[in-house]
Backbone as CSV, one residue per row, in Angstrom:
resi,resn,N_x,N_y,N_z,CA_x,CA_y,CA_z,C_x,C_y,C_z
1,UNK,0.860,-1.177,0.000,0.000,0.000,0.000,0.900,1.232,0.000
2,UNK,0.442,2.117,-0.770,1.039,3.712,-0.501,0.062,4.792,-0.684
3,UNK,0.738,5.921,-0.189,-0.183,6.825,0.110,0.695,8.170,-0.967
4,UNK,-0.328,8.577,-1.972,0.271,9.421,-2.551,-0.109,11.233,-2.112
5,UNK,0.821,12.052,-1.633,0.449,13.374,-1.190,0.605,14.042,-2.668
6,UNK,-0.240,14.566,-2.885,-0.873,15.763,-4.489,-0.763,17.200,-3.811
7,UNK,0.526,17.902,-3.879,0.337,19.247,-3.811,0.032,20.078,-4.832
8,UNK,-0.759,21.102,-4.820,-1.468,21.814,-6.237,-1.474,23.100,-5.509
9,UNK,-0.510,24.293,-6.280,-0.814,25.240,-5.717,-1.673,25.878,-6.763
10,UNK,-2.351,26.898,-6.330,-3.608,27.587,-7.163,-3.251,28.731,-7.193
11,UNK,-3.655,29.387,-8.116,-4.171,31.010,-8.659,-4.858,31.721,-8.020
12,UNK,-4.706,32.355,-7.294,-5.630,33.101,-6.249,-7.089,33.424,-7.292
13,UNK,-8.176,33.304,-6.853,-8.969,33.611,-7.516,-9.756,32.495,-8.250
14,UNK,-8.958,31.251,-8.702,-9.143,30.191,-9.238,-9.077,28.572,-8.430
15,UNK,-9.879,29.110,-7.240,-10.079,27.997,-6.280,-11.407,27.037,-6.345
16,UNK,-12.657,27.793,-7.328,-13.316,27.008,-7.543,-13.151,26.165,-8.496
17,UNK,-12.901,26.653,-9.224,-12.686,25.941,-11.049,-11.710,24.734,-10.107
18,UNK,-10.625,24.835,-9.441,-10.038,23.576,-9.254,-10.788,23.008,-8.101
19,UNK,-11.046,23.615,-7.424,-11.881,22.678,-6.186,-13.048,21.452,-7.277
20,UNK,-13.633,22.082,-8.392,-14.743,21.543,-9.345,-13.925,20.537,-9.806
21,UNK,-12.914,20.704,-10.245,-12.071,19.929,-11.164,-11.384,18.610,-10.049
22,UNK,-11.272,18.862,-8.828,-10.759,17.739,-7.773,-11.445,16.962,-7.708
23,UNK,-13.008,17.306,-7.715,-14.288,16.584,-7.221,-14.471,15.736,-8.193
24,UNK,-14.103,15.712,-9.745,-14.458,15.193,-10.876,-12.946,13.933,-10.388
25,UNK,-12.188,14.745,-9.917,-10.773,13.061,-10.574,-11.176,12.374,-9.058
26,UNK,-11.261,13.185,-8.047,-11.824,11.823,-6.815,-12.511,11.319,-7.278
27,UNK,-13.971,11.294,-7.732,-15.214,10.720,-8.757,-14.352,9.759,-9.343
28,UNK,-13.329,9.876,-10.407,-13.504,9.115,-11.350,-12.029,8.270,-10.792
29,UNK,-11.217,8.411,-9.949,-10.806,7.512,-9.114,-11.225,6.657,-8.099
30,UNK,-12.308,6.521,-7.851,-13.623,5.612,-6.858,-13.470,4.169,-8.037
31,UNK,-13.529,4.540,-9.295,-13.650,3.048,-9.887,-12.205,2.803,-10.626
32,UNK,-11.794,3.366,-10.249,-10.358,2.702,-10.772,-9.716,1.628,-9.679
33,UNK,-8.770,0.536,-10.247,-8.713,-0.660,-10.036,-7.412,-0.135,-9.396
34,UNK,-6.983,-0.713,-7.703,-5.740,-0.303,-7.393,-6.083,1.076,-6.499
35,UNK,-6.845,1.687,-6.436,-7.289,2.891,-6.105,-8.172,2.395,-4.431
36,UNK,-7.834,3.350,-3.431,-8.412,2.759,-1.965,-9.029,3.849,-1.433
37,UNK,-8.722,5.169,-1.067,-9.425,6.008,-1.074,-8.575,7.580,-1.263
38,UNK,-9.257,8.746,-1.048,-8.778,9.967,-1.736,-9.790,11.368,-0.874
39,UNK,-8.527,12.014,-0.304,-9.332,13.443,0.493,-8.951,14.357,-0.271
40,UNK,-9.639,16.009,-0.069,-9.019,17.027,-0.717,-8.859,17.474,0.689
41,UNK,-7.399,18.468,0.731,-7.371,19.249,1.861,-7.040,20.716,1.294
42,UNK,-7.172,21.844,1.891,-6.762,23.160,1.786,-6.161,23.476,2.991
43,UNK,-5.093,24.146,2.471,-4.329,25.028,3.751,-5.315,26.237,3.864
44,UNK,-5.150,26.497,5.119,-6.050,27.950,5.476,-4.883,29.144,6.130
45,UNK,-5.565,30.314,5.831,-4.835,31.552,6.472,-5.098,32.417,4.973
46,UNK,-4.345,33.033,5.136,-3.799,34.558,3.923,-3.085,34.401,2.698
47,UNK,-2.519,33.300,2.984,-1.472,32.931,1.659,-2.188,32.880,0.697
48,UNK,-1.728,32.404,0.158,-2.098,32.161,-1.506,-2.384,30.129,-1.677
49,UNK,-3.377,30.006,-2.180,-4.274,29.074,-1.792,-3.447,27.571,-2.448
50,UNK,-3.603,26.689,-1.371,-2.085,25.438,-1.380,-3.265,24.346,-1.125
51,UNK,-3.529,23.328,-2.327,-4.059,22.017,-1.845,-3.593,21.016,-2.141
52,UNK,-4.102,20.257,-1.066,-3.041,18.660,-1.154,-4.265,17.351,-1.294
53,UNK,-4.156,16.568,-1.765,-4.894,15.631,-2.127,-3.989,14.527,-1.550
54,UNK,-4.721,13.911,-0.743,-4.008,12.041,0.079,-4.880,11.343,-0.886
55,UNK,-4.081,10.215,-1.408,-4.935,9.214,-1.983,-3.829,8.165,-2.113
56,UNK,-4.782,6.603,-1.497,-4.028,5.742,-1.159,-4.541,4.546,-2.064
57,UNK,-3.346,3.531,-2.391,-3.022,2.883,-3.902,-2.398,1.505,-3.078
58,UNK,-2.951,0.739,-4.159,-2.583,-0.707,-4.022,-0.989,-0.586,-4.126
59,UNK,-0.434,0.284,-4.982,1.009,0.183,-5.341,1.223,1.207,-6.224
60,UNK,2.780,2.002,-6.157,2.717,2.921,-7.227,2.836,2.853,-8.201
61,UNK,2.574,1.313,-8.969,2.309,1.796,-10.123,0.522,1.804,-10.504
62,UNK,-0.183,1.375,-9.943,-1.280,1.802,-9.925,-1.977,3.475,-10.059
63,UNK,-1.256,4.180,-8.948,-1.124,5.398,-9.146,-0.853,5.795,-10.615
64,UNK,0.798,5.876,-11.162,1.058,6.077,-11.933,0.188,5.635,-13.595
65,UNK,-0.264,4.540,-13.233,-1.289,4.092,-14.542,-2.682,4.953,-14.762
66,UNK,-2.804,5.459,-13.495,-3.785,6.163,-13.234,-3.800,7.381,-13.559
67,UNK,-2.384,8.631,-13.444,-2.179,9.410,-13.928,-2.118,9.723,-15.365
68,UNK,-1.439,8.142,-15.938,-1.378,8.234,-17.355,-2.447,7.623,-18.491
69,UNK,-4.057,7.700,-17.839,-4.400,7.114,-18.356,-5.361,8.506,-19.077
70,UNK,-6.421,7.783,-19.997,-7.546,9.023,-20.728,-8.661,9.049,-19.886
71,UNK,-9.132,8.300,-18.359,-9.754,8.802,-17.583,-9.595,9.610,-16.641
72,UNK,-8.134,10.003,-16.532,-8.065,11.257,-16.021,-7.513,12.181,-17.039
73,UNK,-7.083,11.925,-17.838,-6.963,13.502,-19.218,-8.200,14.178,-19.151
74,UNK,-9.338,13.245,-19.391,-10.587,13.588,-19.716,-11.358,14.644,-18.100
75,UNK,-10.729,14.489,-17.482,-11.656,15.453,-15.960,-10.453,16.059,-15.819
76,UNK,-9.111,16.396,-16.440,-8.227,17.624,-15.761,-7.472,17.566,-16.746
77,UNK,-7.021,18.866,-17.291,-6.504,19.807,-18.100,-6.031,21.057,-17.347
78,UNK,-5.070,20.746,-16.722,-4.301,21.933,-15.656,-3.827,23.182,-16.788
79,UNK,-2.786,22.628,-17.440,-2.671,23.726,-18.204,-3.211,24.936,-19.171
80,UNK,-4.128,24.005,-19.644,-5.487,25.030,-20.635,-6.144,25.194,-19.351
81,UNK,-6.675,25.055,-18.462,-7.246,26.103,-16.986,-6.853,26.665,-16.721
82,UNK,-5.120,26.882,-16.804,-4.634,28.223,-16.810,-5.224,28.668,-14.975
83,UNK,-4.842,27.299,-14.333,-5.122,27.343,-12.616,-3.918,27.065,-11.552
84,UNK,-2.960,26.634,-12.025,-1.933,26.569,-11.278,-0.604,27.327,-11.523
85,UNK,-0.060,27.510,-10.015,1.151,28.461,-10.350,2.145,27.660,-10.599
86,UNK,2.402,26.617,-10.805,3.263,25.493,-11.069,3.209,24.310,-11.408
87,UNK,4.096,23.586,-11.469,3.587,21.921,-11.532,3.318,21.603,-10.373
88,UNK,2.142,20.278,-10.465,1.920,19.605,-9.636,3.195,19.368,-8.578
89,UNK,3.219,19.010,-7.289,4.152,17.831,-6.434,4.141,17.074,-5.834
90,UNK,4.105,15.791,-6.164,3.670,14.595,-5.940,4.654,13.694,-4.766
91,UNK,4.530,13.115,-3.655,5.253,12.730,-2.563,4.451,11.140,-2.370
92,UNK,5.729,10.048,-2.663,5.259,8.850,-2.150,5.429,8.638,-1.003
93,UNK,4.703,8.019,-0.493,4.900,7.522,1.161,4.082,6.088,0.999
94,UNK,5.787,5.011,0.935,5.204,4.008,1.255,4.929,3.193,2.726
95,UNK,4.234,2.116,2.930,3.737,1.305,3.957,3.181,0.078,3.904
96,UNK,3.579,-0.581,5.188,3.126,-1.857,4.854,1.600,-1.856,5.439
């Protein structure tokens, strides 16, 4: 089992469009095979708006098949949203 941490920093201003867009890849990670479960979190305060997504995987390559597949192309298009101030950063944490 591992637990993958999804940091996504956002565009001030552009917290719904991705909050909308999280709700669609948790959704469509519920039936993916290898897939166990998945939170959204937000940091809170003044900054400039930081979310992290936990989602935990039979194994990383499950994850990874998952990233590269056309059921998630199809619910996220980061770059044409023109919603993040960077790339994604992705942190494995494995466990038995």
């Amino acid at each position: 089992m591992v637990t993958i941490g999804m940091n996504y920093y956002v565009i001030p201003g552009k917290e719904q469009v991705f909050e909308d867009a999280c709700s669609k890849v948790v959704e469509t990670m519920k039936g993916i095979d290898g897939h166990d479960a998945s939170s959204i979190y937000r940091e809170i305060g003044d900054g400039e708006p930081v979310y992290l997504i936990v989602s935990r995987w039979r194994d990383e390559q499950a994850f990874k098949d998952f990233i590269a597949s056309d059921a998630f192309k199809k619910v996220t298009n980061w770059g044409a949203m023109n919603i993040l101030r960077g790339r994604p950063q992705h942190t494995t944490y494995r466990h038995d």
